[in-house]
N, C-alpha and C positions, 0 to 999 in steps of 0.2 A: 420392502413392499408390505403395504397392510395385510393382514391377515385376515379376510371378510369373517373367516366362521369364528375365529378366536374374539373378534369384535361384538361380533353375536352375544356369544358366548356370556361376553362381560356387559353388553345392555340389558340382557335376560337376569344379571344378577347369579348367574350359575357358577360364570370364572373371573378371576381378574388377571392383573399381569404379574401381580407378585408370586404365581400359585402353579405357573405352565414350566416344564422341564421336556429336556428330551427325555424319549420313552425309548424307542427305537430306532438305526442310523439309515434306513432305508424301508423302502418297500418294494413287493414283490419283482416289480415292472420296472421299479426307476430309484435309479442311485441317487438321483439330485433332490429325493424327496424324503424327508424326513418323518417320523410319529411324534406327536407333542404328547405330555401326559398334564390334566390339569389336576393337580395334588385337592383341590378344594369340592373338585365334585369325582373325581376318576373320568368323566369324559377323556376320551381318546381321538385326535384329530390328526390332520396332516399340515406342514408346515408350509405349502404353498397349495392353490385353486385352480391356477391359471390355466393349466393344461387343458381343464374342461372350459370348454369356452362354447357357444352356440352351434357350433358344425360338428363337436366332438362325436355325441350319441349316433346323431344319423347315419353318419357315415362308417360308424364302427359297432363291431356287434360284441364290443367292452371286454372282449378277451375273455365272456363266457359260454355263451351259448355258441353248439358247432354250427357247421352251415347249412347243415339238411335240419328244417323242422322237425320233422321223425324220428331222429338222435336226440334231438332238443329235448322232446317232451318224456323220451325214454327217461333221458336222466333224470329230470324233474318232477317225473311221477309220483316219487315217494312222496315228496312233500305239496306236491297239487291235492293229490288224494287224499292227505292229513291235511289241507288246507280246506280242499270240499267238505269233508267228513266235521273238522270242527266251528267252520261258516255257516253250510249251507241251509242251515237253520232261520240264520237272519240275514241271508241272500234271496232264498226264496219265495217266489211269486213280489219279489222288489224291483224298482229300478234301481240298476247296477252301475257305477264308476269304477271302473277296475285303472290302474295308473302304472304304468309300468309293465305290462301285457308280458314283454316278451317272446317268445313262442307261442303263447297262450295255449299252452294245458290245460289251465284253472280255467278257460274261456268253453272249451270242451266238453266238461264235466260240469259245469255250474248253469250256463246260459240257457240251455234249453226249459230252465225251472224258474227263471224270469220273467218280471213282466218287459223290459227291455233293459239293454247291455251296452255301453259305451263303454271302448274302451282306450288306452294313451299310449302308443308303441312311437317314441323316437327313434328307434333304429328303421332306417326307407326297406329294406328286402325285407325284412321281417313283419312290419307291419302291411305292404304292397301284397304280402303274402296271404295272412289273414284279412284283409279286403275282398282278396280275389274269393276266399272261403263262402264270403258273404257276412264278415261281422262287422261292424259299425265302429272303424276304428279311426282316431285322429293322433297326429304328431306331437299336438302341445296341449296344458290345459288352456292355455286361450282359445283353443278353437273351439272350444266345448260351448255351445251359448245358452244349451238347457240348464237349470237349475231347481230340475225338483225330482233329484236321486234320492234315494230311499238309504243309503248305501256304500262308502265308499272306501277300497279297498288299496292297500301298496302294501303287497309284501315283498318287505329285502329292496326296496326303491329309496326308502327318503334317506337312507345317508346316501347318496348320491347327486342330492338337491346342492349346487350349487348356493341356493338362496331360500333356504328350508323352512324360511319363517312364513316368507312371503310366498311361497310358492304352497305353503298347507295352507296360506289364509284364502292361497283361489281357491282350492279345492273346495274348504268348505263353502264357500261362497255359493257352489253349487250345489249344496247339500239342503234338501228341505228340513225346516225345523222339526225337532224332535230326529231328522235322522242322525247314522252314526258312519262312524267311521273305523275302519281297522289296521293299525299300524303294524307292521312284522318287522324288528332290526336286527340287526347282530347287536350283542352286548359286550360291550366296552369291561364288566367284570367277569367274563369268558374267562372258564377254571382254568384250564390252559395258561390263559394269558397273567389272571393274577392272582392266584394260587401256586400255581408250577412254574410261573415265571419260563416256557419252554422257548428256547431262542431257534428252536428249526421248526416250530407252531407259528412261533412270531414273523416270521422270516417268508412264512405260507402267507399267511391269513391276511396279513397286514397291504395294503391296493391301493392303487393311487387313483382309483375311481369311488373307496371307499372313505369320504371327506370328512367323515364325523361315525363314529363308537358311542354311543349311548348308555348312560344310567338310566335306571329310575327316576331318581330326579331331574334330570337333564330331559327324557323325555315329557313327562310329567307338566313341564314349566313350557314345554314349546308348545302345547297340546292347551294349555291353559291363556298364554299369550294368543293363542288364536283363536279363541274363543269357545272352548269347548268345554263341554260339562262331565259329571257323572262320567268321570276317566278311572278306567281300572286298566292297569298293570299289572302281569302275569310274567314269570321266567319259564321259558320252553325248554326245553333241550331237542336241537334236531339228532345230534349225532352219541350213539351210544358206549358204555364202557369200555366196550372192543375197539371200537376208534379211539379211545382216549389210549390204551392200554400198548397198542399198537403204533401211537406217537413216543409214547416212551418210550417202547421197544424200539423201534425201527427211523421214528423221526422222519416218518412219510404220512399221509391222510391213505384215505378208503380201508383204514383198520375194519371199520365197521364190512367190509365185503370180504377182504381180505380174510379174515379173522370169523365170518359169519358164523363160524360153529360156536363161538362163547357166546353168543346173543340166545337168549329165550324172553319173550313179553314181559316175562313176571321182573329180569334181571334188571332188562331198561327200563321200567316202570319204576321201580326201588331206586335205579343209580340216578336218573331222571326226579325224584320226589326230593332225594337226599341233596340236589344240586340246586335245585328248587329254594328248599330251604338256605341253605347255604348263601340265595343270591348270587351263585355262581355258574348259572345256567349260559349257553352259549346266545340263547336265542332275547328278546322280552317281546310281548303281545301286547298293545293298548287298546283298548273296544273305549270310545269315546262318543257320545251326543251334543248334538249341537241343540 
């Protein structure tokens, strides 16, 4: 069976057939799924789609978030609050498209500094749930029929896009000219992944809801195919020394909590700059204008 994102891939010019290997023999959820690795760009994909199909999302809450919202947003604090803190600059007093809500954390902290907030939760309890709050949420971006956002926001959502090209071109579509848009993914050169080569990292991290791993380049060209301008790419790090440190030791995550005593600001800032440089950061950022 075709490969839709691998096809992608190779219209975009990114990969072709001669250049895709296995990476890895599984993922975290499912055996019958493979990691491709494209030798020509380092994108990181999965060897089949199917499983996501139109009922997938709504009906399931993807194997991340727990079931009470108030566990939800606990977890996800840290990085809503690092989300607020490094957006809300050019979120507020905007109209907002946020895409992939989730529990909506970031809905919490950011909306009340808006001029209005739409936002995209295909999971039904979850989003049923922030309705009931009072936020203005829909299931898909087709039902979105406004288009003069100021704004729009997916973090940790587009590798999950089944049809990633086509489904950022709606977005922007509803993006007024001159606005922008902010991409957050997991990075496909993740030190873990191609530095340390770690097979019980690999073994975590690697999801069969997570359809596509991202370069630079790779994002860069999707972002560009869809019409977008004045694209800047940044490497983040969410997770610090002590989580890395604590995967070697232990070949478990939450080193970073675990391990809390080796963290001071100054240390993850240094090992954070260093990964940075490197291009071996776990996270990349794209702030893009239409």
């Amino acid at each position: 069976m075709e490969n839709k994102i691998h096809k992608l891939l190779c219209e975009l010019g990114i990969s072709d057939s001669n250049s895709i290997e296995l990476f890895s023999p599984k993922v975290r959820d499912r055996d019958d799924i493979t990691v491709m690795k494209c030798n020509k760009s380092g994108v990181l994909f999965l060897s089949q789609l199917e499983h996501i199909d139109s009922k997938y999302y709504p009906a399931n809450m993807g194997g991340y978030y727990p079931d009470s919202r108030k566990q939800a947003i606990l977890e996800c604090f840290e990085d809503d609050q690092r989300r607020a803190n490094q957006f809300g600059n050019i979120i507020r007093n905007k109209e907002w498209l946020e895409i992939g809500t989730g529990a909506g954390g970031i809905l919490d902290l950011l909306h009340p500094t808006t001029l209005g907030t739409v936002a995209i939760e295909p999971q039904n309890s979850m989003r049923e749930e922030l309705i009931k709050l009072g936020y203005h949420v829909y299931a898909d971006i087709d039902e979105v029929s406004e288009n003069n956002f100021d704004i729009a926001t997916l973090f940790h959502v587009f590798e999950h896009f089944t049809q990633p090209l086509k489904t950022l071109e709606k977005i922007v579509a509803r993006i007024k000219s001159g606005g922008k848009i902010v991409i957050e993914v997991p990075h496909a050169n993740d030190f873990l992944i191609s530095f340390l080569d770690l097979e019980s990292f690999k073994a975590f991290t690697f999801w069969s809801e997570h359809l596509i791993l991202h370069t630079r380049q790779s994002l860069r060209l999707f972002l560009e195919h869809a019409g977008l301008k004045n694209i800047s790419i940044m490497g983040y790090q969410r997770y610090p020394l002590a989580n890395h440190l604590h995967w070697l030791s232990q070949e478990k995550p939450g080193g970073h909590l675990v391990w809390s005593h080796l963290r001071t600001p100054e240390l993850d800032d240094v090992y954070a700059d260093m990964l940075a440089r490197l291009d071996k950061t776990d996270t990349l950022i794209a702030i893009a204008e239409k």
